[in-house]
C-alpha positions as CSV (number, residue, x, y, z in Angstrom):
1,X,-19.9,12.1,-7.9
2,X,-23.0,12.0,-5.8
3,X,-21.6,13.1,-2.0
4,X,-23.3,10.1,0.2
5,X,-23.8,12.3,3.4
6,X,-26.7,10.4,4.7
7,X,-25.1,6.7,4.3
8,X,-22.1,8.8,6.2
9,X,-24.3,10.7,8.8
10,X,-25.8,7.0,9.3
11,X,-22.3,5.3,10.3
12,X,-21.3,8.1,12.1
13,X,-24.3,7.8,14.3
14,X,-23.0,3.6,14.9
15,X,-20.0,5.3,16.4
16,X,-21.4,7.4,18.7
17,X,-23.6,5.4,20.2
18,X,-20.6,2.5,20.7
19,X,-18.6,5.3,22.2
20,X,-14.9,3.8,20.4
21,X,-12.2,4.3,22.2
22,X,-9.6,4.9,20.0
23,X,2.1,8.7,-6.6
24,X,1.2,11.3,-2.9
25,X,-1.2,14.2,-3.0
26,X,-2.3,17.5,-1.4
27,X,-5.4,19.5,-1.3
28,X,-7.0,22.8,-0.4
29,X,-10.1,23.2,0.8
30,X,-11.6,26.7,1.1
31,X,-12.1,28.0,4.5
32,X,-14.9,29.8,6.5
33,X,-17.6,27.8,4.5
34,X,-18.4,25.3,7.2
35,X,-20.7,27.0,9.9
36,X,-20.4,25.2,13.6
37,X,-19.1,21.8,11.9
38,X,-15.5,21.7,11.7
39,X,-13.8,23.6,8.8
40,X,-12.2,21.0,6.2
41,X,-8.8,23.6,4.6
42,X,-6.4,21.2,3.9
43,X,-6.3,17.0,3.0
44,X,-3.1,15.0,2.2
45,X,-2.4,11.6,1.0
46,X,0.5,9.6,1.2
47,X,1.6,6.0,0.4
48,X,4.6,4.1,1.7
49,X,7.4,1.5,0.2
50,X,5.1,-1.3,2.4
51,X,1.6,0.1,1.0
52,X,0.5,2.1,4.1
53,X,-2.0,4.9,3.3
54,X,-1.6,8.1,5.5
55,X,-4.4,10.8,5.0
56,X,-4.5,14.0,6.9
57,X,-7.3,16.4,7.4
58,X,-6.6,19.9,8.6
59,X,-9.6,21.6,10.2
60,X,-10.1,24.8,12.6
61,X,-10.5,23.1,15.6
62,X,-7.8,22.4,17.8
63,X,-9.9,19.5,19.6
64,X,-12.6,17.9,17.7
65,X,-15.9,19.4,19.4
66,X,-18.2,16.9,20.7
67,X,-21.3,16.2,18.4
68,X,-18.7,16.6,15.8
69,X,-17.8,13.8,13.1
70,X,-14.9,13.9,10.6
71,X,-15.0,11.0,7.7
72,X,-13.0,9.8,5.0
73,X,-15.8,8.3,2.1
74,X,-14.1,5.6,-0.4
75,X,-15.2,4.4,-3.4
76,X,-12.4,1.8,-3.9
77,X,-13.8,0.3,-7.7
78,X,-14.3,4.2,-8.9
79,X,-17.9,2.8,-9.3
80,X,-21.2,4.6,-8.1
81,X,-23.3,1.5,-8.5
82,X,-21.8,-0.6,-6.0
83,X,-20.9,0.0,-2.7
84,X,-23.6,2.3,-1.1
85,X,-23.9,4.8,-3.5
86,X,-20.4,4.1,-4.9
87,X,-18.8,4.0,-0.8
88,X,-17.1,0.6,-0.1
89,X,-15.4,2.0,3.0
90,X,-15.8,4.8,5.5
91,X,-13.1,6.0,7.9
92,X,-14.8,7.9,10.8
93,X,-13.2,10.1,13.6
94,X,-15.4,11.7,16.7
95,X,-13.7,13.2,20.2
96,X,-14.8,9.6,21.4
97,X,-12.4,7.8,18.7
98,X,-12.6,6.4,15.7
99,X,-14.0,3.8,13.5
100,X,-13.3,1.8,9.9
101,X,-16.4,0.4,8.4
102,X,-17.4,-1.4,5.0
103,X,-20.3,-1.3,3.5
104,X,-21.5,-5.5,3.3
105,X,-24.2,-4.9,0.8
106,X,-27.0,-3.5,2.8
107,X,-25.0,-1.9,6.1
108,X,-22.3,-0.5,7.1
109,X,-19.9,-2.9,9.6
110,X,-17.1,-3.0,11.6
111,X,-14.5,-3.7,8.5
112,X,-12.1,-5.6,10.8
113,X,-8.6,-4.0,9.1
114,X,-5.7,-4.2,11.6
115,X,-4.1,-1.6,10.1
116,X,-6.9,0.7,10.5
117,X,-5.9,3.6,13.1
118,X,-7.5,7.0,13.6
119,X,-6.2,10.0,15.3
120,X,-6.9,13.5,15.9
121,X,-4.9,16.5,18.0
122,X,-4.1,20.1,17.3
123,X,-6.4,20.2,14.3
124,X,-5.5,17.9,12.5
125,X,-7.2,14.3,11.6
126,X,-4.8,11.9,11.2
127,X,-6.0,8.3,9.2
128,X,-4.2,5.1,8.2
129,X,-4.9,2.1,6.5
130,X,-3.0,-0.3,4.4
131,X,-4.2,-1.2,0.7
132,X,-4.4,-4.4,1.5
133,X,-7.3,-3.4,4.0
134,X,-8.7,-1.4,1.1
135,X,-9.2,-4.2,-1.3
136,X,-5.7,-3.8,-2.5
137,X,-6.4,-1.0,-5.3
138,X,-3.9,1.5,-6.7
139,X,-5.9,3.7,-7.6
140,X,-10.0,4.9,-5.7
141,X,-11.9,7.8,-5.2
142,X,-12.6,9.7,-2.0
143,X,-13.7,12.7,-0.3
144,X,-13.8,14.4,3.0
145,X,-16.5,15.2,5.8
146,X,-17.0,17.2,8.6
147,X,-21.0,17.1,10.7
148,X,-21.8,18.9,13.5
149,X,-24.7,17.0,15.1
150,X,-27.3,18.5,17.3
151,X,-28.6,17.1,20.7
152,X,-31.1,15.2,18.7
153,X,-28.7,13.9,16.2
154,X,-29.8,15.8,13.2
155,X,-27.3,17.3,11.3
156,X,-26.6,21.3,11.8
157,X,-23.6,21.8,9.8
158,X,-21.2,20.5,7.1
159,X,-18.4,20.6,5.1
160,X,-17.1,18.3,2.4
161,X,-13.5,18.7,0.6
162,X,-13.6,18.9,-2.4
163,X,-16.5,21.2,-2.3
164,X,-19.5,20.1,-4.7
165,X,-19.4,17.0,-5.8
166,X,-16.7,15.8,-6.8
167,X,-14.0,13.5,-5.5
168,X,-10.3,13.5,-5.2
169,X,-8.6,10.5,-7.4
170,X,-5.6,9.0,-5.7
171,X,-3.7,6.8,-7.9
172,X,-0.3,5.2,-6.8
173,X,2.0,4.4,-9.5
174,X,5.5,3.3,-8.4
175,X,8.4,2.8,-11.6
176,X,8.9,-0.7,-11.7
177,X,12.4,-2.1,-10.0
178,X,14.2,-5.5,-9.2
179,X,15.9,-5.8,-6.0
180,X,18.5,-9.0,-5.8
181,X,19.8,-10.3,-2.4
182,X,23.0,-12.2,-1.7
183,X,23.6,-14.9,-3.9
184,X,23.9,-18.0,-1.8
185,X,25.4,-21.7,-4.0
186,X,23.8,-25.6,-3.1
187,X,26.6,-26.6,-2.2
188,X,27.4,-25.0,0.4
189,X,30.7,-25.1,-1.7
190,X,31.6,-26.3,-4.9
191,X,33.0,-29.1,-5.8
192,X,34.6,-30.2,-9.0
193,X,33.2,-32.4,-11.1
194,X,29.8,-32.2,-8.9
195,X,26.6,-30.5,-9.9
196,X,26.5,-26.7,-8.6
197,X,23.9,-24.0,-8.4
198,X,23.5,-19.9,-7.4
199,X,20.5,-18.4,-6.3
200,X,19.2,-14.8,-5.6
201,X,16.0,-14.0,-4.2
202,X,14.5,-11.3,-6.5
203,X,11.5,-8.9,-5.2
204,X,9.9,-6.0,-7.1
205,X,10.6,-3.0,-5.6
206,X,7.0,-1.0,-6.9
207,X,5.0,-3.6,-5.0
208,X,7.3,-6.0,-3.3
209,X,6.3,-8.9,-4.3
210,X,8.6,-12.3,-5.0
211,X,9.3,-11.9,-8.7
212,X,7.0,-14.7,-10.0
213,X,8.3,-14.9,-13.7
214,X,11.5,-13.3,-15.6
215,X,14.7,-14.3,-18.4
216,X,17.6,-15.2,-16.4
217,X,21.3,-14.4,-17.9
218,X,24.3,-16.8,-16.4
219,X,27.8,-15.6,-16.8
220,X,30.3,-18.5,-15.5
221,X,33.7,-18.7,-15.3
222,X,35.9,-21.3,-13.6
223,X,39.6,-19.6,-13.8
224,X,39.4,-18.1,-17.2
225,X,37.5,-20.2,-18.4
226,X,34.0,-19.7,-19.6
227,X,31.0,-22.5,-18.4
228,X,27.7,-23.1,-20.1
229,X,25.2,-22.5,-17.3
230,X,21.2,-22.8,-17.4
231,X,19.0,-20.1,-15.9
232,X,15.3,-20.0,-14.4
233,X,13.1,-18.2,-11.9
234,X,11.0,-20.6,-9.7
235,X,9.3,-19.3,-6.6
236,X,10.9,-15.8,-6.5
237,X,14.3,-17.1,-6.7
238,X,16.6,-16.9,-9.8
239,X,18.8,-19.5,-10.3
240,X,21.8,-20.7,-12.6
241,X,22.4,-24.6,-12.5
242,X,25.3,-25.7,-13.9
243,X,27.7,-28.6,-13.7
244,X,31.6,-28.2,-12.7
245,X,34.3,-30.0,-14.5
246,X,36.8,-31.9,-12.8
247,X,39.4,-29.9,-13.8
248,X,37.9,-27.3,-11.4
249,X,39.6,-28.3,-8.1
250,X,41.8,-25.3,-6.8
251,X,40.1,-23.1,-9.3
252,X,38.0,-19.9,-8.4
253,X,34.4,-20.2,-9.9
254,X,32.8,-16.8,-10.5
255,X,28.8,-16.6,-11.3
256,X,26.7,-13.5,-12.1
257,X,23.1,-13.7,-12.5
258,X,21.2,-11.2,-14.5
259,X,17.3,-11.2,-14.2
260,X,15.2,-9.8,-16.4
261,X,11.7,-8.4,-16.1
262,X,9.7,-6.2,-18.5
263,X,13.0,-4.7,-19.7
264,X,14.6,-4.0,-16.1
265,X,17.5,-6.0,-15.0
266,X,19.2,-7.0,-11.7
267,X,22.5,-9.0,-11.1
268,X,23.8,-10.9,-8.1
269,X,27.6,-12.3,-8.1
270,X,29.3,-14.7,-6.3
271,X,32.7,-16.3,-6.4
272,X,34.4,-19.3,-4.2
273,X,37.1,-21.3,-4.4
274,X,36.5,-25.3,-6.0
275,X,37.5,-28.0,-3.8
């Protein structure tokens, strides 16, 4: 993939003028083969349960040297025709601060992510962002950059990671998983003879989301005895409706709710006593 250094070089030029106050993976990045700019040797990224992106650039300066410009470059779609040259983001860090900028189809702008934050001491570059401020992908492109500008602003010195041009491929891909909370009853209490229900609020555990579809297995018993119960997920929240006999007064009512999504399962209980 085509390294967009200019487009970069461009951006990083915005920041310095505004003066900004500001699946996981490792890579190497040989040293030594970055003149005056600062020496890319080592990028990480890392992902979060809540979708927060970490990346981490290791350099050989233990303070960023003014003139001096480190960059992350995405290409979120994996697509060199859109974005600028394929770029739909760029994550810039100078000794003045930092900036986050999209590319809006002819420029790149402030890209107004609140997550967004940009830091850099003993060497190393330290950038976060959420997916959700990267478009929500699982999977982009990117690459590193270092400049070393001169007092007319033309670039001196450079390094990339990787070198060439190619791109690290980051791609997230978390084992599906069902998480249940307490099961909570409508009634507060059941009552015999009375209409009863026991809900769970069910999230995915590779993206957290409300689970938005599913099967849903009741097991009912009132004493010993086994009661036909109906199952559904509506709004995230699994439910078994059923109604209780008269019979049921005094009697302990015991529910388990098993959801099912894509061949994983989850279960809730609960038990009380009829009145």
């Amino acid at each position: 993939m085509k390294k967009v250094l200019l487009l970069v070089s461009t951006a990083a030029l915005a920041l310095a003028a505004a003066q900004v106050a500001g699946a996981d993976s490792s890579y190497t990045d040989p040293a030594g083969d970055a003149g005056t700019a600062p020496d890319i040797t080592a990028v990480t990224a890392t992902n979060d349960a809540a979708g927060s992106l970490t990346f981490t650039v290791r350099t050989n300066q233990p303070a960023l040297s003014a003139d001096a410009i480190l960059d992350i470059a995405f290409d979120t779609d994996q697509n060199p025709q859109t974005g600028a040259s394929g770029v739909e983001f760029v994550f810039l860090i100078s000794s003045s601060g930092w900036e986050f900028l999209r590319w809006d189809g002819s420029t790149f702008v402030a890209a107004g992510a609140p997550s967004a934050n940009g830091s850099y001491a003993n060497g190393l570059a330290t950038f976060k962002v959420s997916k959700a401020d990267l478009g929500g992908v699982e999977k982009f492109t990117f690459w590193t950059d270092a400049f070393q500008f001169d007092a007319n602003r033309n670039i001196v010195a450079e390094d990339t990671a990787p070198n060439g041009t190619d791109a690290y491929v980051y791609a997230h891909s978390k084992p599906l998983t069902l998480r249940a909370s307490t099961a909570k009853s409508t009634p507060a209490k059941p009552v015999a003879g009375k209409a009863f229900t026991v809900g769970t609020r069910v999230t995915r555990g590779d993206n957290g989301a409300a689970l938005a579809s599913g099967s849903v297995t009741c097991t009912v018993r009132v004493g010993t005895a086994p009661l036909r119960a109906t199952g559904r997920v509506s709004n995230g929240v699994a439910v078994c409706a059923m109604k209780l006999p008269k019979t049921a007064k005094g009697k302990l009512v015991r529910v388990t709710v098993k959801v099912t999504f894509q061949g994983v399962s989850t279960t809730s209980a609960y038990s009380a006593r009829v009145k």
